[in-house]
Backbone as ProteinMPNN parsed JSONL, in Angstrom:
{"seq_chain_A": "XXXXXXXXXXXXXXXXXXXXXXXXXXXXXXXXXXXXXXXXXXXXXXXXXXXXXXXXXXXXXXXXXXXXXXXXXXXXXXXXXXXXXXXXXXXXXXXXXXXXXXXXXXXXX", "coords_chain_A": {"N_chain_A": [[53.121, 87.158, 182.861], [55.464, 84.434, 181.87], [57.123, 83.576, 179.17], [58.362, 80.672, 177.102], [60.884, 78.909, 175.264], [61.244, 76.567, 173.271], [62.901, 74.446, 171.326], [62.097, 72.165, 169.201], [63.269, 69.294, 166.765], [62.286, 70.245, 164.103], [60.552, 72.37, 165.021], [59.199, 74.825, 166.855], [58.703, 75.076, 169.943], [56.37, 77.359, 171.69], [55.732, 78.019, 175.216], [53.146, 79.121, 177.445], [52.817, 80.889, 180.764], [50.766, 81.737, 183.123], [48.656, 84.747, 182.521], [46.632, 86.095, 180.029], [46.297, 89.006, 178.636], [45.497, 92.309, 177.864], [48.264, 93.78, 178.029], [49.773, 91.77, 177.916], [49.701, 90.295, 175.745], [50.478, 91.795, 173.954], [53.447, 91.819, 173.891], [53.316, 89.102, 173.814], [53.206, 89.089, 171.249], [54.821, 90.348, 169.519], [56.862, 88.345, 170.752], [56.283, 86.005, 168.882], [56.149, 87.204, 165.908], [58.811, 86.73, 166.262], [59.662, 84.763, 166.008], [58.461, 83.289, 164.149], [59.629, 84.159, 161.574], [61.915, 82.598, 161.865], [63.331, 79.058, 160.579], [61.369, 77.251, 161.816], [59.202, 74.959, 160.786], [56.505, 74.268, 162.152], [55.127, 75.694, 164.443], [54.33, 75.51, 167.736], [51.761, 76.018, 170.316], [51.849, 76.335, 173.566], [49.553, 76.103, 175.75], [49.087, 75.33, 178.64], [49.9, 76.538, 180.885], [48.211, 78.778, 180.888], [45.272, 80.197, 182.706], [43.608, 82.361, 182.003], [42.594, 84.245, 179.516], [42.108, 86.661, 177.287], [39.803, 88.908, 174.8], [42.246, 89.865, 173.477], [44.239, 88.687, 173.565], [43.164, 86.389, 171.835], [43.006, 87.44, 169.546], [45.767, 87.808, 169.257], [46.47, 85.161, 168.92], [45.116, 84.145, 166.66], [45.918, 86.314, 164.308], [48.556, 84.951, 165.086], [48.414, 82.794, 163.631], [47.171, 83.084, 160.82], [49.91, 84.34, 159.713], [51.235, 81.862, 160.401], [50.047, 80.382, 158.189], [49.977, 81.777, 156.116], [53.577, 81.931, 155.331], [53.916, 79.196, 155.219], [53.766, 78.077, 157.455], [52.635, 75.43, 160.188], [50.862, 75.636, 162.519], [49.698, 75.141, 165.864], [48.212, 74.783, 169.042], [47.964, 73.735, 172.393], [47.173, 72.095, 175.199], [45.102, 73.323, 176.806], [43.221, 75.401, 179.072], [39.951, 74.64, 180.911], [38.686, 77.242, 181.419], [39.87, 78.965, 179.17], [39.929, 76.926, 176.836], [36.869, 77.087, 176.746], [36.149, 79.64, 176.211], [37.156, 79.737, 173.221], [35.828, 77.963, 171.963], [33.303, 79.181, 172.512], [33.863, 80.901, 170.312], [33.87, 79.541, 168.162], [35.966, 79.222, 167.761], [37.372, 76.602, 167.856], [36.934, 75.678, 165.434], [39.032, 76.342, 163.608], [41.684, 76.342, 164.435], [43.902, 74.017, 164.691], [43.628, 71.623, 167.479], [45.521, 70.163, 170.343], [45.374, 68.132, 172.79], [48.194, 67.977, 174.632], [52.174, 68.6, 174.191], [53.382, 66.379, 173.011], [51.313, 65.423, 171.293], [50.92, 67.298, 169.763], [53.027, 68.152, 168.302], [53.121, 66.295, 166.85], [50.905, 66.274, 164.899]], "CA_chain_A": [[53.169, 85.968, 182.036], [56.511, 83.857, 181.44], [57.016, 82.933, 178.215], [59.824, 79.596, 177.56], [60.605, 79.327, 173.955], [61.913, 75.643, 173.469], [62.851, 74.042, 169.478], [62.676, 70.684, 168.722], [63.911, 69.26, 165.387], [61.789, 71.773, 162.984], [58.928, 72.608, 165.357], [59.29, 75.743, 168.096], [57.01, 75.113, 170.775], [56.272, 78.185, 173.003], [54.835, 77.758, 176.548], [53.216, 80.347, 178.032], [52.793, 80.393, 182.168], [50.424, 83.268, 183.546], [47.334, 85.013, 182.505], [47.072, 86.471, 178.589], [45.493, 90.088, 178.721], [45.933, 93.021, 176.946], [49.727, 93.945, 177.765], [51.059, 90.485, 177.911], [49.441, 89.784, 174.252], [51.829, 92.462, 173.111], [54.655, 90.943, 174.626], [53.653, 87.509, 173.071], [52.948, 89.358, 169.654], [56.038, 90.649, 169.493], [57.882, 87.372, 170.23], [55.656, 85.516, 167.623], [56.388, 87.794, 164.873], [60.659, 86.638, 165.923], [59.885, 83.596, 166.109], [57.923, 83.51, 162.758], [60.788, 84.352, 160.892], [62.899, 81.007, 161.873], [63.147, 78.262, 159.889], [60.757, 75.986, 161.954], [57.982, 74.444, 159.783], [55.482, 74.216, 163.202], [54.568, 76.853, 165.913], [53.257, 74.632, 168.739], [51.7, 77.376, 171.669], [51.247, 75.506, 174.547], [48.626, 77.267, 176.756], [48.436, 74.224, 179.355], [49.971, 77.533, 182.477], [47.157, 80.184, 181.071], [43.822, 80.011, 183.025], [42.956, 83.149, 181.469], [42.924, 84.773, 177.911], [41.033, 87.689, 177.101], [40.027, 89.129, 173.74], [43.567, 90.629, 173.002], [45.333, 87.731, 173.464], [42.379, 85.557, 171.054], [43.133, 88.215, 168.391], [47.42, 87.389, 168.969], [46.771, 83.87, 168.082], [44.68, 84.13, 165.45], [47.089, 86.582, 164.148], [49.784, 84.016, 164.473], [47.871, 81.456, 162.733], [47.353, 83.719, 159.327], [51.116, 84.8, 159.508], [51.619, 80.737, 159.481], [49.299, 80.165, 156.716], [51.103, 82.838, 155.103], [54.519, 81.117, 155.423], [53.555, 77.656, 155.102], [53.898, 76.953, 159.103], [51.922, 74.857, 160.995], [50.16, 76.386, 163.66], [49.011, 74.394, 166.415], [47.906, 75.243, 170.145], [47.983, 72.86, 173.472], [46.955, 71.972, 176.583], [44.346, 74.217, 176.722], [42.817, 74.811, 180.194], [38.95, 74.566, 180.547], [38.412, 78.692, 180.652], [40.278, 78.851, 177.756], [38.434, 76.5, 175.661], [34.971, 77.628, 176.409], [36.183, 81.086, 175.006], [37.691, 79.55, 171.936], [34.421, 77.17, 171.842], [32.154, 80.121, 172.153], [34.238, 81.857, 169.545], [33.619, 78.845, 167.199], [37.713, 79.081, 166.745], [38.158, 75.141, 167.438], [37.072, 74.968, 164.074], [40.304, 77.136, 162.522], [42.952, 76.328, 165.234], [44.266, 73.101, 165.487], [44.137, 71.598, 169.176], [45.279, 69.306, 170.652], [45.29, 67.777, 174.082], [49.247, 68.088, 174.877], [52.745, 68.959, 173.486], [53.403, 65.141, 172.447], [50.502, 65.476, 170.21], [50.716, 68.704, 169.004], [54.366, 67.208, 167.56], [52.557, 64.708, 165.564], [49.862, 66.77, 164.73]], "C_chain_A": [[54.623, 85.663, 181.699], [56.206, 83.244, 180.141], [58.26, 81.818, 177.935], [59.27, 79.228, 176.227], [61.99, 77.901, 173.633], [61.881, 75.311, 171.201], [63.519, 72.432, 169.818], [62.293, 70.054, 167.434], [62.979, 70.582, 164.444], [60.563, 71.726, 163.738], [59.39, 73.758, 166.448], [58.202, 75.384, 169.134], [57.324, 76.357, 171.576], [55.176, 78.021, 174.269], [54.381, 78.784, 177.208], [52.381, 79.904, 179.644], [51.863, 81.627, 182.321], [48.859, 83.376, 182.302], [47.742, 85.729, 181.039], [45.71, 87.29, 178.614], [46.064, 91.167, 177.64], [47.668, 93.574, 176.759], [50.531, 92.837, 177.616], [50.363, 90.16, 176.332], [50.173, 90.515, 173.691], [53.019, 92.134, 173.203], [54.332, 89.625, 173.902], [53.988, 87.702, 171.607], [54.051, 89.631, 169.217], [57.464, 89.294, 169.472], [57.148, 86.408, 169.134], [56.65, 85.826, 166.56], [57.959, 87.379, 164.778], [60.838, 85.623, 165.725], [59.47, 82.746, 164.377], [58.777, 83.417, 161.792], [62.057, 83.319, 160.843], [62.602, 80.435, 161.453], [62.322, 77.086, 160.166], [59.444, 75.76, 160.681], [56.58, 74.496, 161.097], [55.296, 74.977, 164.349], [53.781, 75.969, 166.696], [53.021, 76.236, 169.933], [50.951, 76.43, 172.425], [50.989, 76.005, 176.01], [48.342, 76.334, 177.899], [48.783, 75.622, 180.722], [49.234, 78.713, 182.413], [45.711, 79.48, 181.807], [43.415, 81.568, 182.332], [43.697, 84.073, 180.262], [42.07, 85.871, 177.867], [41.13, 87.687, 175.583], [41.249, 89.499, 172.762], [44.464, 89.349, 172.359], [44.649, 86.438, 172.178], [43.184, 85.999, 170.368], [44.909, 88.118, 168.008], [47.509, 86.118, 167.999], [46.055, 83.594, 166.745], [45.607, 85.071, 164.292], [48.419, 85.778, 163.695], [49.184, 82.944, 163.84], [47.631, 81.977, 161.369], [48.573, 84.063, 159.485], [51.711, 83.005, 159.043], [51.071, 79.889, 158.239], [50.163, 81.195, 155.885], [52.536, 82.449, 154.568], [54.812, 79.668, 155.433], [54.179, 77.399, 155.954], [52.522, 76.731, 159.133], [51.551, 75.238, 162.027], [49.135, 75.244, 164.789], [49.033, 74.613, 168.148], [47.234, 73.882, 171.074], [47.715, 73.192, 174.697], [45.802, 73.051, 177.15], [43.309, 73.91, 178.296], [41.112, 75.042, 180.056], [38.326, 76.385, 180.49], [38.543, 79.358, 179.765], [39.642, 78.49, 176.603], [37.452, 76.694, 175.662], [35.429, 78.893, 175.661], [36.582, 80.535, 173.323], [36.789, 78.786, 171.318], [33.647, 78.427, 171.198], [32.718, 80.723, 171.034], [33.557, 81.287, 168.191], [35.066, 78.879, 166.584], [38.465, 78.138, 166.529], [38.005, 75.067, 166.478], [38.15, 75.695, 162.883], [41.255, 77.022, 162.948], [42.919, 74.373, 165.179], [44.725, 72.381, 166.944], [44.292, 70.416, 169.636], [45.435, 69.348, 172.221], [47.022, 68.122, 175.164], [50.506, 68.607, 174.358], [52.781, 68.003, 172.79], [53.277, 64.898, 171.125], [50.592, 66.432, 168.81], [52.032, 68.726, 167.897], [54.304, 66.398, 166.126], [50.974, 65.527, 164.847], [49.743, 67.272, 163.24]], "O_chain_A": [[55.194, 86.628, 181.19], [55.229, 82.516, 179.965], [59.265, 82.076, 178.598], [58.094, 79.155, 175.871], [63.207, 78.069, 173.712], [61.203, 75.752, 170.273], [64.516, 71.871, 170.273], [61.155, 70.206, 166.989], [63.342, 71.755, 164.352], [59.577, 71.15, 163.278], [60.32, 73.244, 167.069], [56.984, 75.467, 168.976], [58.427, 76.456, 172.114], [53.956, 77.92, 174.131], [55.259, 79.52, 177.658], [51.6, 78.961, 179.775], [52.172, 82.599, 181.631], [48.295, 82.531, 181.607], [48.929, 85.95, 180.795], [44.56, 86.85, 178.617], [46.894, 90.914, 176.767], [48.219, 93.737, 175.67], [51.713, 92.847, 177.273], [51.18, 89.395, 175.821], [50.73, 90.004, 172.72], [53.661, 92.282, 172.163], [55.297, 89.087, 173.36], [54.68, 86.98, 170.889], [54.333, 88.945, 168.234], [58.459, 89.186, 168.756], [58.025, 86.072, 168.337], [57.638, 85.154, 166.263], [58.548, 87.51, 163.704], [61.92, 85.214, 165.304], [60.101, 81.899, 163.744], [58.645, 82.44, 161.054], [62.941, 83.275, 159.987], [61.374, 80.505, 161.387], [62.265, 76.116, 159.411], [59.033, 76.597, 159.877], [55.528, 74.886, 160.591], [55.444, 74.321, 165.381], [52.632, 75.682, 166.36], [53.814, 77.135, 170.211], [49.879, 75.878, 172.173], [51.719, 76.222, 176.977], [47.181, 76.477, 178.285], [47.886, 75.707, 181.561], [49.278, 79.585, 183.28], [45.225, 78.408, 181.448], [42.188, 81.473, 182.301], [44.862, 84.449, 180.132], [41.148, 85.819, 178.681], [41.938, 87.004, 174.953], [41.208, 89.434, 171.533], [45.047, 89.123, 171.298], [45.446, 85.663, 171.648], [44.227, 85.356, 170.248], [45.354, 88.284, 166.873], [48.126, 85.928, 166.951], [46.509, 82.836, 165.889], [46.005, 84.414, 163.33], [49.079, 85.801, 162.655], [49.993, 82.063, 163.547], [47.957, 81.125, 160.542], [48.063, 84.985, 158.847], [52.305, 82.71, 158.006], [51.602, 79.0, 157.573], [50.989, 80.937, 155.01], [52.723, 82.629, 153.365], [55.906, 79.15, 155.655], [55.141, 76.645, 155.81], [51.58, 77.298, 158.578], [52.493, 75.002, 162.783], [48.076, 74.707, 164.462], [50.195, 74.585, 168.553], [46.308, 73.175, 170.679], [47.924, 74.277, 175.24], [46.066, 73.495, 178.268], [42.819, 72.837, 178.648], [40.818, 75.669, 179.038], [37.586, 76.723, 179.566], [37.757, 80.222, 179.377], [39.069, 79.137, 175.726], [36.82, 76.55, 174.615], [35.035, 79.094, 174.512], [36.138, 81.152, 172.355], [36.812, 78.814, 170.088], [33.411, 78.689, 170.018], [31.792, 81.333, 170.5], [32.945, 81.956, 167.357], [35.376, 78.671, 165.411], [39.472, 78.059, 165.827], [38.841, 74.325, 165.964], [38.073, 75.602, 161.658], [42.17, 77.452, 162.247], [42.0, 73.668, 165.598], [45.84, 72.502, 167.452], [43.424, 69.559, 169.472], [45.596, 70.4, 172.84], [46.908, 68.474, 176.338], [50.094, 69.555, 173.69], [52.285, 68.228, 171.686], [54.032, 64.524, 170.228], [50.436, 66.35, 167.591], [51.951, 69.278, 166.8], [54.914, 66.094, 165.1], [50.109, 64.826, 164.321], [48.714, 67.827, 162.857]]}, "name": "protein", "num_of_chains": 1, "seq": "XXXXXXXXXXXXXXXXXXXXXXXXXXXXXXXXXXXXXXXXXXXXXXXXXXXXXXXXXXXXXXXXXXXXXXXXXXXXXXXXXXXXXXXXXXXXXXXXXXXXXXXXXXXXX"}
């Protein structure tokens, strides 16, 4: 998994390319938690290059979504490909993640 770790005006977006399993969710968790700590106000994670997530990697982002409730960020997750969202469907986690369709959005979100 490549991760590409872009900032625009107070928002970080991270992109992640590749598949999100149990060793690459430590590897994301890890840059989270650095990224966390910067002054953006919005965490965009824009999952439009994962076709696959497993449980590990659910349990990262949910994770980073109470760390930005915690810190009064914004937490918001993109591009989401359709294997993706059925897991986050079946989880019932669209209803705690904000999602949107693109980065654009996820900007204005």
């Amino acid at each position: 998994m490549n991760i590409q770790i872009e900032i625009l005006n107070d928002s970080t977006i991270i992109s992640l390319d590749g598949d999100v399993d149990t060793i690459e969710s430590n590897t994301l968790r890890n840059q989270l938690k650095q990224i966390l700590e910067s002054s953006s106000s919005r965490i965009v994670i824009d999952l439009s290059g994962v076709k696959y997530m497993d449980s590990s990697g659910i349990a990262t982002l949910i994770e980073a979504l109470q760390l930005c409730k915690q810190n009064s960020k914004q937490f918001v997750i993109c591009g989401l490909q359709d294997g993706v969202r059925s897991i986050i469907e079946l989880a019932r986690l669209d209803t705690i993640f904000i999602i949107t369709s693109n980065r654009e959005e996820a900007l204005i979100a």
